[in-house]
N, C-alpha and C positions, 0 to 999 in steps of 0.2 A: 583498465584505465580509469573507468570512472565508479568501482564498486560493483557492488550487487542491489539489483531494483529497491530491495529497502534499505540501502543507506543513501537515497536518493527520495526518500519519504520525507516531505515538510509539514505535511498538514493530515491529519484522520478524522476523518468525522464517525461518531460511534453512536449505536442505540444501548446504551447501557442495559444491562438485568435488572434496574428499577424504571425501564421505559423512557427516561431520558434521553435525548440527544444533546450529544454534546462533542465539539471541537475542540480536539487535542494539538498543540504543537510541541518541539520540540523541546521546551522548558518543563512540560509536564511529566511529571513521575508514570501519567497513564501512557503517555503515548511509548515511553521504553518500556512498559511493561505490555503495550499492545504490540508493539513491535519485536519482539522475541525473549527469550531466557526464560523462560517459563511458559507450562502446561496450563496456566489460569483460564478461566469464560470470565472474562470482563466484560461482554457485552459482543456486537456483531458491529463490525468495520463495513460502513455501505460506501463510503468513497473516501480517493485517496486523493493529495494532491502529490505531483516529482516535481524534484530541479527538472528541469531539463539544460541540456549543452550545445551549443552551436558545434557544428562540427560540417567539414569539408566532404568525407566518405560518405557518399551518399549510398545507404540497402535498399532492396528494395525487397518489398515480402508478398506473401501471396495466401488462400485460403486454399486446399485441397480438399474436397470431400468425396467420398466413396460409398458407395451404399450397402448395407448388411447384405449379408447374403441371405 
């Protein structure tokens, strides 16, 4: 209904490979090329922003852990 988690990406923030940080949006050539179609290291993505949707159905989720044996 509402895509896949990255077509719900509006904003990245990136450490580029020359150490810069810098904020990609949707206008920028980086951010579709951080966002898929290609194998590039353009740098490391430390946060994302989503749309997010109002919506009625409410999930609910849970953490399970188990321990090695």
């Amino acid at each position: 209904k509402y895509g896949l988690g990255i077509d719900n990406v509006v904003r990245l923030r990136v450490v580029l490979t020359n150490g810069i940080v810098q904020d990609v949006t949707q206008g920028d050539d980086l951010f579709w090329a951080l966002r898929g179609g290609g194998g590039g290291n353009f740098g490391v993505v430390t946060e994302m922003e989503y749309q997010v949707y109002d919506t009625d159905d409410m999930k609910m989720a849970a953490t399970v852990t188990m321990p090695l044996l």
